[in-house]
N, C-alpha and C positions, 0 to 999 in steps of 0.2 A: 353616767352616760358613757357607754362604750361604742366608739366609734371604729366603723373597719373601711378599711381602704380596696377601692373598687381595683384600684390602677397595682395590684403586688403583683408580680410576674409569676405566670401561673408553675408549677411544680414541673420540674423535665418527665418528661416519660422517656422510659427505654423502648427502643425499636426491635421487637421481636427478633429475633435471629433468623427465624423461616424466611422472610421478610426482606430481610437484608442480605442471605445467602441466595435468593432466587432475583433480588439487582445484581448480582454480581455476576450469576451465570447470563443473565441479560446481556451486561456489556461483554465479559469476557467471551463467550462461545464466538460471536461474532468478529469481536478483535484476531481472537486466533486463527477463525477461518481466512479472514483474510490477509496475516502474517504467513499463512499457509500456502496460499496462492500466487503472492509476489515473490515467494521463495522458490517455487517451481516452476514460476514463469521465466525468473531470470536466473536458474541455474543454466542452461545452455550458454548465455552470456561470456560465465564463469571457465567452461569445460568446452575441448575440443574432442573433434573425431578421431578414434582410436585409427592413427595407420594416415591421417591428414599432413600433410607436406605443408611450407610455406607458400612454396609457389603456387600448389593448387587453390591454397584459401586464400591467395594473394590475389588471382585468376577469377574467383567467384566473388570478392568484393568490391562492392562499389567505389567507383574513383571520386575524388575530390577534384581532381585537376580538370581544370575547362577544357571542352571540345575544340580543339585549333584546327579543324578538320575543317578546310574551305568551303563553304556554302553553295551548294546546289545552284544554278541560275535554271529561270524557266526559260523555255524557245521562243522567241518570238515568231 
């Protein structure tokens, strides 16, 4: 009497290559586009204007220091 076992772990199959090459442009196309876009969004960051002074881009940046500037009263 030959007996065979329902439970042997079935044989691996290989994943076609077509397959696995078209997951990969899946993830990657999109990973690069957008490595693409935070790269040109924050080169400005990186780079100033050609011919820009300290003081002018001192002049167009926002202060951090609080307004000490006395507060308006209404007229009664």
């Amino acid at each position: 009497m030959e007996t065979t076992n329902d439970y042997a772990s079935p044989q691996p199959t290989s994943t076609p290559w077509v397959k696995l090459l078209l997951s990969w442009i899946v993830v990657i196309v999109p990973a690069a586009w957008g490595v693409s876009q935070t790269v040109q969004k924050s080169l400005p960051l990186f780079t100033s204007a050609p011919g820009a002074t300290s003081a002018a881009a001192a002049s167009t940046a926002p202060s951090m220091a609080p307004n000490l500037a006395a507060p308006a009263t209404a007229p009664r």
